[in-house]
N, C-alpha and C positions, 0 to 999 in steps of 0.2 A: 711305565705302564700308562694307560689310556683311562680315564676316566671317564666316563661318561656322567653329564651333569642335569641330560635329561631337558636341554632345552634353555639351562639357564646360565647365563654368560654374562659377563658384563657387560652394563648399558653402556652407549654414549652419552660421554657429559653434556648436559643442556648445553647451549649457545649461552653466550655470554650477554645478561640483560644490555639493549640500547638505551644511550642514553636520554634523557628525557631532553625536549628541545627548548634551548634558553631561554628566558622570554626576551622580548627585543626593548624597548626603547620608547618610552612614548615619545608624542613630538614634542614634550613641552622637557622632558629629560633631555633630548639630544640636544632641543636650545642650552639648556643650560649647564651641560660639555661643552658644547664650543663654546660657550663663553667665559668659563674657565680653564678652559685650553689658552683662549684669547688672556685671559689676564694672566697668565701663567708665561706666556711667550713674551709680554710686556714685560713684563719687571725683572725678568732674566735680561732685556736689555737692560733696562732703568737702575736695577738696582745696584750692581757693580758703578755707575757712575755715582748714586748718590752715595753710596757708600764712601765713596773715593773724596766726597766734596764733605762729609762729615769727617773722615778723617786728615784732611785736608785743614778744618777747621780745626779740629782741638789743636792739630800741630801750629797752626797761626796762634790760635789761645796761650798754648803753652811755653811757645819759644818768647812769648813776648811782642 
């Protein structure tokens, strides 16, 4: 059977809130990203070596 409801029907759900826009960066933050980017990209080479030459060392230490 037909009901009638007189007008009243379900709404549309709202849209979905956007979201708010991120704040960006000042310029003295982005110095200093890249420049722990930069030291970060450093010691990723550096540290495997010195690591190598401490280990390196106890084994000279140790063997006598």
């Amino acid at each position: 059977m037909f009901l009638d409801l007189q007008g009243y029907y379900r709404r549309e759900p709202d849209p979905p809130p956007e979201n708010p826009p991120r704040p960006s960066l000042s310029a003295s933050q982005q110095k200093l990203l890249v420049w722990l980017i930069c030291f970060n990209l450093f010691f990723l080479l550096v540290a495997p070596i010195g690591g190598a030459t401490v280990v390196d060392a106890l084994l000279a230490l140790l063997s006598g």
